[in-house]
C-alpha positions as CSV (number, residue, x, y, z in Angstrom):
1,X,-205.8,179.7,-130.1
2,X,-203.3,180.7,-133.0
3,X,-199.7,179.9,-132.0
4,X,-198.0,182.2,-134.5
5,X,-198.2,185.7,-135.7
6,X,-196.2,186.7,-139.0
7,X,-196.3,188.4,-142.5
8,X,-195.5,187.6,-146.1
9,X,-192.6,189.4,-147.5
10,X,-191.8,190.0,-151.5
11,X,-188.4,189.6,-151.8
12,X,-185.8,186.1,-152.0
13,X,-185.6,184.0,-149.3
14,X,-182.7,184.6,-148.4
15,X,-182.9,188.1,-148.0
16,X,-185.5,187.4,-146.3
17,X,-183.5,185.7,-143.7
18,X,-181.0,188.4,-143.6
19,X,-183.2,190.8,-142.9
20,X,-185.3,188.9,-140.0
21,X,-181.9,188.0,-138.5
22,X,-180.8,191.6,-138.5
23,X,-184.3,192.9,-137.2
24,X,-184.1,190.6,-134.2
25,X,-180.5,191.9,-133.5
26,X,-182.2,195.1,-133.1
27,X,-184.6,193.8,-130.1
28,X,-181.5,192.0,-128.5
29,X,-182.4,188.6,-130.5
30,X,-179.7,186.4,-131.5
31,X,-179.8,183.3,-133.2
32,X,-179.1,180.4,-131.3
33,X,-179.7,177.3,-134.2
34,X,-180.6,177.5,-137.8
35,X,-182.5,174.5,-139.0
36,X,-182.8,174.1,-142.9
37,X,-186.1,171.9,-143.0
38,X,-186.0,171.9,-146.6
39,X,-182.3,170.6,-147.2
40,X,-182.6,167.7,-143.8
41,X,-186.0,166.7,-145.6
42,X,-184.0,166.0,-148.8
43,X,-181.5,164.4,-147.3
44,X,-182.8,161.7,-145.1
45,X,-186.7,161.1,-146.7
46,X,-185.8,162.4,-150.2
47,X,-188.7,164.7,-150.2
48,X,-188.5,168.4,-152.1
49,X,-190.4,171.0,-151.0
50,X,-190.1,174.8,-151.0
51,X,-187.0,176.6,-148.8
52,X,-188.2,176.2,-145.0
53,X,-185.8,177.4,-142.5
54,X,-186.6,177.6,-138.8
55,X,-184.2,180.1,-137.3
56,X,-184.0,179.9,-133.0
57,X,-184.1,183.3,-131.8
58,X,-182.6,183.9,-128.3
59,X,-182.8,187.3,-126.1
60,X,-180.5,186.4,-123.2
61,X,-182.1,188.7,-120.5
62,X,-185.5,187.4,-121.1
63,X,-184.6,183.6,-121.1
64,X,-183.0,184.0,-117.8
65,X,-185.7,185.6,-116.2
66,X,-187.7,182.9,-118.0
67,X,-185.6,180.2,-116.6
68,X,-185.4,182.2,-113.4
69,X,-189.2,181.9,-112.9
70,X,-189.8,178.6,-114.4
71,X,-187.1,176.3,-114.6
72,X,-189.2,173.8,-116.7
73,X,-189.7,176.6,-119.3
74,X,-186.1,175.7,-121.3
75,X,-188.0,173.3,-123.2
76,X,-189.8,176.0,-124.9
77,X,-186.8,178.4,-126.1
78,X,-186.0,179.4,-128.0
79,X,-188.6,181.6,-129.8
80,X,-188.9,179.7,-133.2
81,X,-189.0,181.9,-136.2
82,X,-190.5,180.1,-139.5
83,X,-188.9,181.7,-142.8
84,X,-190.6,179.6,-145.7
85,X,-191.5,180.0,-149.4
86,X,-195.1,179.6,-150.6
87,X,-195.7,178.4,-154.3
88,X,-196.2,181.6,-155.2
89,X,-192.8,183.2,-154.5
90,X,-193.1,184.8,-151.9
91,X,-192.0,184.3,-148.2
92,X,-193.9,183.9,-145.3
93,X,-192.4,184.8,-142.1
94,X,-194.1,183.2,-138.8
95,X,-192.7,184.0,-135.2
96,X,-194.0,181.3,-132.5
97,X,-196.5,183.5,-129.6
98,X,-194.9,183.1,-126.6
99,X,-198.2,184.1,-124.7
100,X,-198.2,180.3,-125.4
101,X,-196.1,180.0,-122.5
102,X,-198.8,181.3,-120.8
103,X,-201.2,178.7,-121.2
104,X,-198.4,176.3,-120.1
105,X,-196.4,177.6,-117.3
106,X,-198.3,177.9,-114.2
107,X,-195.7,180.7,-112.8
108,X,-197.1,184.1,-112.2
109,X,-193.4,185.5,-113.4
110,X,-194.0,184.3,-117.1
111,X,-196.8,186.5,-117.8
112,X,-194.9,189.4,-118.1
113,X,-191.5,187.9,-119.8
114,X,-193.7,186.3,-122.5
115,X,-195.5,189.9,-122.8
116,X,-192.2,191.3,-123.2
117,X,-190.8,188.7,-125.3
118,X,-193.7,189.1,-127.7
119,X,-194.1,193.2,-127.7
120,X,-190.2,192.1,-128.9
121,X,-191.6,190.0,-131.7
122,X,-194.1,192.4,-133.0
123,X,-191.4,195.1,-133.8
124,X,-189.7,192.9,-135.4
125,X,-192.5,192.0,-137.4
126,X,-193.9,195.6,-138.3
127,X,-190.0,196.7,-139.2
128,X,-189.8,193.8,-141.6
């Protein structure tokens, strides 16, 4: 089972950013933790490596019904959004499935919040 869905965008990586952040506003998304992979990488292992950010996208509505139904399923939210460069310039932009939860929550209320959650994430993902 795939556990992300996403595109490849041609433009910087930080645009790139800007604009997923923005698109997610637009579904009621914010973001909760930005997590520069790239930059900690560098810092505590010395390692280089392309820009990686993983940005932690947060609808409040959904992850209280979420937490409402399951109150277990905080240890999957936020909904992780991958924003990385490949070696050939351009960025690849990955949003975690959250029919994932689905596979891992055995309460019937899920099912339709990850549905919603990821109908969310797939507008985002065509307007990008």
């Amino acid at each position: 089972m795939a556990y992300t869905f996403g595109t490849t965008l041609s433009c910087s990586f930080n645009e790139a950013i800007e604009r997923v952040t923005e698109k997610l506003k637009v579904e009621g998304f914010g973001i909760l933790t930005r997590i520069d992979v790239s930059d900690t990488l560098k810092a505590k292992i010395n390692k280089d490596m392309q820009p990686y950010t993983i940005l932690g996208a947060c609808n409040p509505p959904l992850a209280a019904e979420a937490l409402d139904a399951d109150i277990s399923v905080g240890a999957l939210l936020p909904c992780n959004v991958v924003v990385r460069q490949a070696e050939d310039g351009e960025v690849v932009v990955e949003f975690l499935d959250p029919n994932l939860f689905l596979t891992l929550s055995e309460f019937d209320g899920i099912h339709s919040i990850a549905t919603e959650a990821r109908s969310r994430l797939q507008r985002v993902l065509e307007s990008l």
